[in-house]
N, CA, C and O of each residue as an XYZ file, in Angstrom:
724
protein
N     106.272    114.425     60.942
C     105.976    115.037     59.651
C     106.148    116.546     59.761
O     106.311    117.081     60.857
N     106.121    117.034     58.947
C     107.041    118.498     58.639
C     105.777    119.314     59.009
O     105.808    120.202     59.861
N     104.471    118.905     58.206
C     103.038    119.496     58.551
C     102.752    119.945     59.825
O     102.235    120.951     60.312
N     103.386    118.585     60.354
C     102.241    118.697     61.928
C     103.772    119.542     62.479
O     104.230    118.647     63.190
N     104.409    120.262     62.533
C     105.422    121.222     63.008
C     105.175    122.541     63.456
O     106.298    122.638     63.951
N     104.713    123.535     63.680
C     104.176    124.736     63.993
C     105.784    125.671     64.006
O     106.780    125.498     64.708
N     105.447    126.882     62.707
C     106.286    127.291     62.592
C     106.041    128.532     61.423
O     105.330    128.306     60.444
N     106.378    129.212     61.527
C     106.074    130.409     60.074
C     105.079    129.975     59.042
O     103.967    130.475     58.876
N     105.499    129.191     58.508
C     105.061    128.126     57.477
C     103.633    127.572     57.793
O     102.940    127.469     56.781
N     103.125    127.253     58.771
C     101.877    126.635     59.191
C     100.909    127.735     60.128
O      99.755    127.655     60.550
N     101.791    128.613     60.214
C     101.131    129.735     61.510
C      99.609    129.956     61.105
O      98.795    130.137     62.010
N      99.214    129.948     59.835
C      97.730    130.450     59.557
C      97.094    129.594     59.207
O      95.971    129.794     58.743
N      97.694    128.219     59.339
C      96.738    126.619     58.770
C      96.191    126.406     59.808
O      96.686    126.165     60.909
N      94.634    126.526     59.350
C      93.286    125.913     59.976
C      93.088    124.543     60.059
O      92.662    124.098     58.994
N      93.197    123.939     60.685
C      92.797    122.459     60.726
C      91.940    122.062     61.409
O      91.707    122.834     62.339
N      91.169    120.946     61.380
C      89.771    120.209     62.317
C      89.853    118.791     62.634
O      89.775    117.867     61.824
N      89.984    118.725     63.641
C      89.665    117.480     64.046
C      88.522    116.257     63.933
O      88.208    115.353     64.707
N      87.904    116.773     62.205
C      86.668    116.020     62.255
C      87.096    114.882     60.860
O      88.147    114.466     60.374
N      85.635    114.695     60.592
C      85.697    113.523     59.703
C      86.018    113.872     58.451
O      85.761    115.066     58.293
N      86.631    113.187     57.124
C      86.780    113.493     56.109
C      85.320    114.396     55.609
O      85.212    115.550     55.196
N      84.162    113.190     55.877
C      82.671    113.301     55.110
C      82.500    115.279     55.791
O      81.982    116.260     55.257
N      83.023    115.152     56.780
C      81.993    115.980     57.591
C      83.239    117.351     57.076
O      82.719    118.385     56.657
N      84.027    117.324     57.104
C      84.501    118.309     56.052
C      84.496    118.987     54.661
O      84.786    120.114     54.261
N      83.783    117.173     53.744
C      83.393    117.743     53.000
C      82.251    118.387     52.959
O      82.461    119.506     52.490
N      81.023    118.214     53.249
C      79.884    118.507     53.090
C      80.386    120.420     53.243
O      79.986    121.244     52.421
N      81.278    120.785     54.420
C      81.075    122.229     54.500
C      81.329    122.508     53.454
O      80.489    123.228     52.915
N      82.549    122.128     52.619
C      83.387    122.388     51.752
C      82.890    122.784     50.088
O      83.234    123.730     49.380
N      81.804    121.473     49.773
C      81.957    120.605     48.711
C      81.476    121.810     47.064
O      81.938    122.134     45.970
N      80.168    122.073     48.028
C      79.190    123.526     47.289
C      80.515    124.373     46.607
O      80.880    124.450     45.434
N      81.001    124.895     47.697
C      81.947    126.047     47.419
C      83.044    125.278     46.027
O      83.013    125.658     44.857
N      83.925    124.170     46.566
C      84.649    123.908     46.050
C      83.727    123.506     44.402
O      83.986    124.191     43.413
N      82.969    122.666     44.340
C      82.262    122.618     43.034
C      82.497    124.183     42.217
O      83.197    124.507     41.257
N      81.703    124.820     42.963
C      81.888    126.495     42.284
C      82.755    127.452     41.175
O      82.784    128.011     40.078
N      83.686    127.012     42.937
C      84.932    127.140     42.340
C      85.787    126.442     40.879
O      86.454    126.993     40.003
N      85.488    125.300     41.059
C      86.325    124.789     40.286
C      85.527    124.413     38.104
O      86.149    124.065     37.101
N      83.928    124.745     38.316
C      83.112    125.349     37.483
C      83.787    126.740     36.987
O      84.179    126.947     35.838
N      83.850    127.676     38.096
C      84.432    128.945     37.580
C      85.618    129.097     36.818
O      85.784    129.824     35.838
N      86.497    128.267     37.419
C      87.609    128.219     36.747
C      87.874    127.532     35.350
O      88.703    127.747     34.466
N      86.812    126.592     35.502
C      87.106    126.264     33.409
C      86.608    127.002     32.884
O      87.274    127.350     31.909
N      85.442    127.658     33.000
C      84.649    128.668     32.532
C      85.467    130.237     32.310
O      85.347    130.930     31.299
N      86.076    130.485     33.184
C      87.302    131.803     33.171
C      88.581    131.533     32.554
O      89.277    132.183     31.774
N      88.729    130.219     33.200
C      90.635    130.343     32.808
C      90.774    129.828     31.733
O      90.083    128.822     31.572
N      91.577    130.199     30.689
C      91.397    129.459     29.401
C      92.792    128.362     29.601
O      93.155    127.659     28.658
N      93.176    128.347     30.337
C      94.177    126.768     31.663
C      93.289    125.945     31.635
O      93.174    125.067     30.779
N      92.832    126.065     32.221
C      91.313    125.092     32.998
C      90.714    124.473     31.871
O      90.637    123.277     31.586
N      90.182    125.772     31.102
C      89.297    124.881     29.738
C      90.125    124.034     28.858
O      89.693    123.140     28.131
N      91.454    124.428     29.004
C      91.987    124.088     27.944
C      92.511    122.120     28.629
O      92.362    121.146     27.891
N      92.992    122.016     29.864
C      93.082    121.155     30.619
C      92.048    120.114     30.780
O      92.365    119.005     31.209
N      90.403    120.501     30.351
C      89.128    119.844     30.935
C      89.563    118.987     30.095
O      89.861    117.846     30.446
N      89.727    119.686     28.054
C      89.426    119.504     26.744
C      90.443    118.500     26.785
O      90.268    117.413     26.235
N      91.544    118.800     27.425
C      92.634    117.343     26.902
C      92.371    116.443     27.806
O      93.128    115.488     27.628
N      91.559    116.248     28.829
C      90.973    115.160     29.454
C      90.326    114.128     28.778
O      90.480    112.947     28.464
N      89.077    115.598     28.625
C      87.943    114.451     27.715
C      88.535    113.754     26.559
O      88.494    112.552     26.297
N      89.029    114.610     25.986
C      89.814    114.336     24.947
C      90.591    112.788     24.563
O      90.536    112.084     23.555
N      91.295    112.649     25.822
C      92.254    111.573     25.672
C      91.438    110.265     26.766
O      92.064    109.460     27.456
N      90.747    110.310     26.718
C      89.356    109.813     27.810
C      88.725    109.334     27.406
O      88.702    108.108     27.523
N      87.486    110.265     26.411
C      86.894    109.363     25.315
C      87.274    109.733     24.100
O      87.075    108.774     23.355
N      87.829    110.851     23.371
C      87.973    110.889     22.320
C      86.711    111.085     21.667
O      85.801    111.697     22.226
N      86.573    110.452     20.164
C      85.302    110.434     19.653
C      84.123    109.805     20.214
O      83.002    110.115     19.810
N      84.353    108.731     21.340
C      83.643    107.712     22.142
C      83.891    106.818     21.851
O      84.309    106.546     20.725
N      83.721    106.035     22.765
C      83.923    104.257     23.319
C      83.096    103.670     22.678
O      81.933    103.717     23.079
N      83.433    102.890     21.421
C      82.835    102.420     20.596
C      82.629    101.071     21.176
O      83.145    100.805     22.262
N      81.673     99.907     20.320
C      81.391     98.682     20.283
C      81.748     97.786     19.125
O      81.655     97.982     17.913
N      82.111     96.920     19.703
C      82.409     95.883     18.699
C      82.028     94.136     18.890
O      82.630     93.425     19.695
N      81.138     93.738     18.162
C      80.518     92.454     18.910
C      81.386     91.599     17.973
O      81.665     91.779     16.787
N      81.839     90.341     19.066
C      82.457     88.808     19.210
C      82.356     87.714     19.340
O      83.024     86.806     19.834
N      80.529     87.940     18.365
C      80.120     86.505     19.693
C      80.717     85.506     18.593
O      80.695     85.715     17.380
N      81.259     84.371     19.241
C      81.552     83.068     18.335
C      80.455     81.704     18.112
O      79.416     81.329     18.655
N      81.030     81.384     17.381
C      80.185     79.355     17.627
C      80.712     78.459     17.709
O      81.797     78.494     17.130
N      80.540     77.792     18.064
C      80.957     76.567     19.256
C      82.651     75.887     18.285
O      83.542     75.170     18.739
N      82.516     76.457     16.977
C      84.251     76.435     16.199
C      85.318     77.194     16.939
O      86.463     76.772     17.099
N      84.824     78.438     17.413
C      85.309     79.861     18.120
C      85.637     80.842     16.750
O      86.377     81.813     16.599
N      84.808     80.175     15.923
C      84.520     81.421     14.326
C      83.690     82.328     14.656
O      82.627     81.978     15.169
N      83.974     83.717     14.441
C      82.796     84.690     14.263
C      81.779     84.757     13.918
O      81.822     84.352     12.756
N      80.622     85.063     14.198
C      79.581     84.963     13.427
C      79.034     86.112     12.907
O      78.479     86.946     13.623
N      79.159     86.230     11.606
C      79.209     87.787     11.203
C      77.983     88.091     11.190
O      77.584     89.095     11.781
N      77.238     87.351     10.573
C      75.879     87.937     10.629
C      74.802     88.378     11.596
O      73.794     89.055     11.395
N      75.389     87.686     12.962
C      74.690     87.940     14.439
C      75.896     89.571     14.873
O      75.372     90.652     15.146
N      76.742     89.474     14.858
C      77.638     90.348     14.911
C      77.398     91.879     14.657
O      77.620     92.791     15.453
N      76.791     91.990     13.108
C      76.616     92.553     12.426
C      75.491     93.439     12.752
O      75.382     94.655     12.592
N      74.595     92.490     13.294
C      73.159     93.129     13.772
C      72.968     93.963     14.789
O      72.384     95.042     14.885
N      73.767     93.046     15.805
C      73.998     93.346     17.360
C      75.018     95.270     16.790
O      74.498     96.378     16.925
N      75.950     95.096     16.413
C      76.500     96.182     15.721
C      75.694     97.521     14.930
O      76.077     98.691     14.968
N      74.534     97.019     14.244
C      73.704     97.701     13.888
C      73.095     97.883     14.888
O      73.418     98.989     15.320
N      72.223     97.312     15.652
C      71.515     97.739     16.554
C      72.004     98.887     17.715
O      71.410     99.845     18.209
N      73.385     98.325     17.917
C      74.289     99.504     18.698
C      74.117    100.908     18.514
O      73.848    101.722     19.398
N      74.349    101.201     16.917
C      74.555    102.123     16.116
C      73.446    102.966     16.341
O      73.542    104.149     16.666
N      71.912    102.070     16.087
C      71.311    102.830     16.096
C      70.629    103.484     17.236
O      69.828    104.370     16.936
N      70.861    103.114     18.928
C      70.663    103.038     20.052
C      71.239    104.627     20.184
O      70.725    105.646     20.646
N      72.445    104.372     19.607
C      73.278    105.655     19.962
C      73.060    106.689     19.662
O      73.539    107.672     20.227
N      72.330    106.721     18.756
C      71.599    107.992     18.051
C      70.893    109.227     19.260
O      69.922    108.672     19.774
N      70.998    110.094     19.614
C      70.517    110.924     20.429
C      69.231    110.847     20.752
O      69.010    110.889     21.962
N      68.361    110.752     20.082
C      66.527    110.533     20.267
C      66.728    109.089     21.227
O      65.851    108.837     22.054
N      67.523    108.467     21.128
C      67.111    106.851     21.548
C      67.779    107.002     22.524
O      67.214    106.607     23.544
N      68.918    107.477     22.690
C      70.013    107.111     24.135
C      69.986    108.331     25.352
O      70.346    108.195     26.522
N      69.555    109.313     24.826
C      69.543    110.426     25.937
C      67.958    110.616     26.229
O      67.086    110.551     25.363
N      67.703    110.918     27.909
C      66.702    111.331     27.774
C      65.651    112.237     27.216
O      64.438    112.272     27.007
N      67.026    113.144     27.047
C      66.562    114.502     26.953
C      66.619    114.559     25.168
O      66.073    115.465     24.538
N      67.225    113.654     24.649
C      67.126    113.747     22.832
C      68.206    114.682     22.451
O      68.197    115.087     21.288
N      68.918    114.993     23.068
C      69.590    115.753     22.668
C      71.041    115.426     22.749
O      71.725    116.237     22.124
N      71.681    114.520     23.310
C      72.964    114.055     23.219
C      73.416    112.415     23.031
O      73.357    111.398     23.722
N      73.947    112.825     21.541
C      74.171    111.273     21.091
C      75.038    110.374     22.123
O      75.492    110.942     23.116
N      75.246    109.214     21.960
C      76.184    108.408     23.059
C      77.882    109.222     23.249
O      78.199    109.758     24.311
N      78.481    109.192     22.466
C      79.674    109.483     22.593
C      79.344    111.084     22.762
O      80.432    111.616     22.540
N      78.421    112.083     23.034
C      78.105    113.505     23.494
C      77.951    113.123     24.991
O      78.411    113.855     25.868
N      77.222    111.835     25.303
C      77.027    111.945     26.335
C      78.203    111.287     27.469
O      78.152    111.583     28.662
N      79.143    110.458     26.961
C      80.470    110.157     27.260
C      81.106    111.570     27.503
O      81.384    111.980     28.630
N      81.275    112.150     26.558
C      81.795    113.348     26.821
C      81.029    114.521     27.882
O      81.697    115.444     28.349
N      79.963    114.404     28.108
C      79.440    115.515     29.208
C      80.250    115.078     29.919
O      81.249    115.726     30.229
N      79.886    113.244     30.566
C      80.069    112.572     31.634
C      81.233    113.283     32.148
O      81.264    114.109     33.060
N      82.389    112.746     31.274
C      83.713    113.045     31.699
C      84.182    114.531     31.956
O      84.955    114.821     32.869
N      83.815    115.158     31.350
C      83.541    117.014     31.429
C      83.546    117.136     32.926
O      84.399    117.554     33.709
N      82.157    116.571     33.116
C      81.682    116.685     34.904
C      82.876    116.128     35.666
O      83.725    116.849     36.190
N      82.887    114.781     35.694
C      84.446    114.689     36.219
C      85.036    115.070     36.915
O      85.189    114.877     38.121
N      85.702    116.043     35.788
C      86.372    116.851     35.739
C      86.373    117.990     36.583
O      87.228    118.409     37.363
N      85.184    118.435     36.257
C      84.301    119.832     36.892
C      84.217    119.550     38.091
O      85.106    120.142     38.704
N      83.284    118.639     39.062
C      82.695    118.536     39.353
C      83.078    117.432     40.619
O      82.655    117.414     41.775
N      83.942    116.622     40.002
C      84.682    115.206     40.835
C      83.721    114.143     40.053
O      84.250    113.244     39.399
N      82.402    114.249     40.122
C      81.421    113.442     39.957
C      80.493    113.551     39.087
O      80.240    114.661     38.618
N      79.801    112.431     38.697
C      78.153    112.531     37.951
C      77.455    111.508     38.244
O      78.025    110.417     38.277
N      76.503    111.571     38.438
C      75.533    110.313     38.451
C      74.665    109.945     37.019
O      74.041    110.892     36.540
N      74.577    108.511     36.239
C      73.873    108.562     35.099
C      72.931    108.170     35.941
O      73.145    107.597     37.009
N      71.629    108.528     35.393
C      69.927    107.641     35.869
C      70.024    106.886     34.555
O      70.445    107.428     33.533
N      69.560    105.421     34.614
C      69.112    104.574     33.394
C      67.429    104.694     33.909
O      66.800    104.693     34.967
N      67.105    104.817     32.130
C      65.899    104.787     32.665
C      65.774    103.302     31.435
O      66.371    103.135     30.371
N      64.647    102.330     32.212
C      64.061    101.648     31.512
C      63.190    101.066     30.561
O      62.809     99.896     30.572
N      62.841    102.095     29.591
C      61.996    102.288     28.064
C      62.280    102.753     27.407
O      63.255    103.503     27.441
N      61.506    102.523     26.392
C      62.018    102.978     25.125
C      61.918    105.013     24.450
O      60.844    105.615     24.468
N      62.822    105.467     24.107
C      62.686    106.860     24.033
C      62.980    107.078     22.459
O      63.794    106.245     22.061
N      62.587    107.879     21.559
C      62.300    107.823     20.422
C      62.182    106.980     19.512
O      60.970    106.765     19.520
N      62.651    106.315     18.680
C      62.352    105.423     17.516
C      63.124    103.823     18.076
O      63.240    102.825     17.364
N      63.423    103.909     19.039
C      64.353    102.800     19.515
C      63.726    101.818     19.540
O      62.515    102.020     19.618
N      64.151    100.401     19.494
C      63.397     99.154     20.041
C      63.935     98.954     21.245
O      63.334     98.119     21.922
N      65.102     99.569     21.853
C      65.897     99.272     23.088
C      65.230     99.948     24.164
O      64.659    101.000     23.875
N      65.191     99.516     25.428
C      64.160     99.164     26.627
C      65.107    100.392     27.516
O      64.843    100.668     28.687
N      66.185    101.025     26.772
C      66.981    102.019     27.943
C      67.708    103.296     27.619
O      68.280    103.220     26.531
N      67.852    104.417     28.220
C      67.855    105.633     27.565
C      68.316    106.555     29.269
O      67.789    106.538     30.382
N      69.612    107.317     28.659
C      70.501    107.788     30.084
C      70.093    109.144     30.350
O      69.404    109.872     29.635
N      70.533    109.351     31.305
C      69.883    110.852     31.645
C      71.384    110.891     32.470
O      71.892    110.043     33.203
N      71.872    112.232     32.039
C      72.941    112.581     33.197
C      72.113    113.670     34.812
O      71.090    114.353     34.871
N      72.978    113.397     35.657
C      72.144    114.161     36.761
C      73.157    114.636     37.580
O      73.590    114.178     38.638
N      73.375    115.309     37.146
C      74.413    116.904     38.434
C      74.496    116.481     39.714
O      73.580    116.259     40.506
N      75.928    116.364     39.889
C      76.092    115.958     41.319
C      75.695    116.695     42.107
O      75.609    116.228     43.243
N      75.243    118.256     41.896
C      74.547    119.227     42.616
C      73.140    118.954     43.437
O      72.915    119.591     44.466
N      72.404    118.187     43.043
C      71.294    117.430     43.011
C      71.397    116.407     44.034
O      70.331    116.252     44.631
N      72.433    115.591     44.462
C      72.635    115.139     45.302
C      72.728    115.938     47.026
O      73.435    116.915     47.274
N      71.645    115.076     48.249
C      71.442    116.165     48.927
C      72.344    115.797     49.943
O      71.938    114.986     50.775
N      73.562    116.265     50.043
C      75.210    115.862     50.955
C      74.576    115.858     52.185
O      74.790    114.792     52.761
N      73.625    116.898     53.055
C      73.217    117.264     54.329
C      72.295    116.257     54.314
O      72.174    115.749     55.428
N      71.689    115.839     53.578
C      70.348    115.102     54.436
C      70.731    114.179     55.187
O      71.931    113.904     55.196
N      69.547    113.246     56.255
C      70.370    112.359     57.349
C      68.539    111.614     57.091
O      67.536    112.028     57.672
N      68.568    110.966     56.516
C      67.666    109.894     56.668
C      66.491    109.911     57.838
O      66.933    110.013     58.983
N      65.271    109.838     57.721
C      64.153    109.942     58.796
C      64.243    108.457     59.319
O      64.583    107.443     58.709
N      63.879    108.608     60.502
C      63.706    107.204     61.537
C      63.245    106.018     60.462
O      62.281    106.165     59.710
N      63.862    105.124     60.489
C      63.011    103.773     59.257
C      62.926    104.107     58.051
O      62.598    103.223     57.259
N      63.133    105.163     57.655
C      63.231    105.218     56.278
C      64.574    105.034     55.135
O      64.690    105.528     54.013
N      65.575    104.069     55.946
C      66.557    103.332     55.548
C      67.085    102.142     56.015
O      67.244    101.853     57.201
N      67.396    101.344     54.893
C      67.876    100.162     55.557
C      69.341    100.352     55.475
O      69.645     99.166     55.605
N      70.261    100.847     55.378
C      71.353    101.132     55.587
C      71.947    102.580     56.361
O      71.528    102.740     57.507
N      72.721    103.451     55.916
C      72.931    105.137     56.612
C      73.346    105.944     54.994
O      73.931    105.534     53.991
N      72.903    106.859     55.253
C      72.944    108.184     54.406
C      74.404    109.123     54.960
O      74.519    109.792     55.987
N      75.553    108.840     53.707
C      76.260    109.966     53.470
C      76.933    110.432     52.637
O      77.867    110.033     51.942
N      75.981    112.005     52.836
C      76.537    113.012     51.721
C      75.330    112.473     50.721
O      75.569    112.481     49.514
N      74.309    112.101     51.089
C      73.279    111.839     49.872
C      73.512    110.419     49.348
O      72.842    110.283     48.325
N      74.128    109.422     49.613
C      74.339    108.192     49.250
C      74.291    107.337     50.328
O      74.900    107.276     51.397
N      73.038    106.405     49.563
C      72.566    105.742     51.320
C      73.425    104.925     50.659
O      73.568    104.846     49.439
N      74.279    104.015     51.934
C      74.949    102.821     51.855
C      74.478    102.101     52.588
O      73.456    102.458     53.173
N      75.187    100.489     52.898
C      75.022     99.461     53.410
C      75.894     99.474     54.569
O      76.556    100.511     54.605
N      76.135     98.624     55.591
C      77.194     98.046     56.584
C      78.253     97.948     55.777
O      79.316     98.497     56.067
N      78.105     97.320     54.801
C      79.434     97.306     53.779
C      80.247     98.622     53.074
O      81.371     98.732     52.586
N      79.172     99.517     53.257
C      79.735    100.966     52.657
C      79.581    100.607     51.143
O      80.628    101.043     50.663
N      78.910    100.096     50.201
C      78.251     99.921     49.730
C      77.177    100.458     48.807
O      76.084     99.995     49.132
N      77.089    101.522     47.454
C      75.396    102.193     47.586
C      74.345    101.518     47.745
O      74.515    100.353     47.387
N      73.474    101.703     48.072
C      72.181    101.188     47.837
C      71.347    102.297     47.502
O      70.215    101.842     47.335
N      71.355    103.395     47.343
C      70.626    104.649     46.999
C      71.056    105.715     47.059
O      71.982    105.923     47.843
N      70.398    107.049     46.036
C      70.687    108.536     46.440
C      69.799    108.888     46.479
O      68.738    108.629     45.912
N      70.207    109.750     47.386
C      68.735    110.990     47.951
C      69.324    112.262     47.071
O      70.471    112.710     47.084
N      68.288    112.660     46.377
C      68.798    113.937     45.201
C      67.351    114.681     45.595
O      66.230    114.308     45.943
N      67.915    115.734     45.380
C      66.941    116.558     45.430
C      66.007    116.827     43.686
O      66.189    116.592     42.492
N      65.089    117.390     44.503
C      63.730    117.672     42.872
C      64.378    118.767     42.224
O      64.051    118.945     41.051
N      65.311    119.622     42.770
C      65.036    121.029     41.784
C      66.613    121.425     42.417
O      67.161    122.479     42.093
């Protein structure tokens, strides 16, 4: 390969002989930063995030219920409800934790981050949050928050921690370790 060649061209490339993970972790802070700064400055960048989200979710990923009966006819009136009920889930008081971002706002952070960021984590939480009858309500959570360095205390995993995502033998999640603040 042309890379691995040593020659004008490569004379000042740093390279390491380590692990992907273990490169990122030095990396990851900075590069996040960076790449925050740049939608925020470059009007490239912003303008690049916007035709992401854009063509990504658009207005948001709507619903549409199908359930049939045993004819394979629609049933409009179960349909209808389930549809209403959607509608009204989505409403910002009911679907965000924080009340402040309707479903398709919060599609759109998501993908924003993405973007930004590589990543996001949603938390579901399980109750009900303003006027809702629905048992669930999202919270977005900054991949920043995730703690890349930590390494798990003796027994206090049943799988291994990396980069803040405990996994399984399978590689697998089974958890994140995020930090409080």
């Amino acid at each position: 390969f042309s890379a691995a060649r040593p020659g004008r061209t490569t004379e000042g490339w740093i390279t390491a002989t380590s692990s992907a993970d273990s490169e990122s972790i030095a990396s990851l802070t900075r590069l996040r930063d960076r790449s925050r700064a740049l939608v925020r400055d470059n009007p490239h960048a912003k303008r690049a995030r916007a035709v992401i989200v854009n063509n990504v979710i658009g207005s948001g990923i709507g619903m549409q219920a199908r359930v049939m009966n045993d004819n394979r006819e629609l049933r409009s009136r179960v349909n209808a409800a389930i549809e209403d009920t959607w509608a009204e889930w989505t409403v910002a008081e009911n679907c965000h934790t924080g009340g402040k971002l309707d479903f398709a706002d919060l599609e759109r952070q998501a993908m924003g981050q993405i973007f930004e960021a590589g990543e996001i984590l949603i938390r579901k939480h399980y109750r009900q949050f303003g006027r809702s009858r629905i048992p669930l309500a999202l919270e977005l959570v900054e991949p920043e928050l995730l703690a890349e360095e930590f390494e798990a205390p003796n027994g206090a995993t049943v799988g291994f921690v990396r980069m803040g995502v405990e996994i399984d033998r399978f590689h697998r999640p089974i958890g994140f370790w995020l930090r409080e603040q």
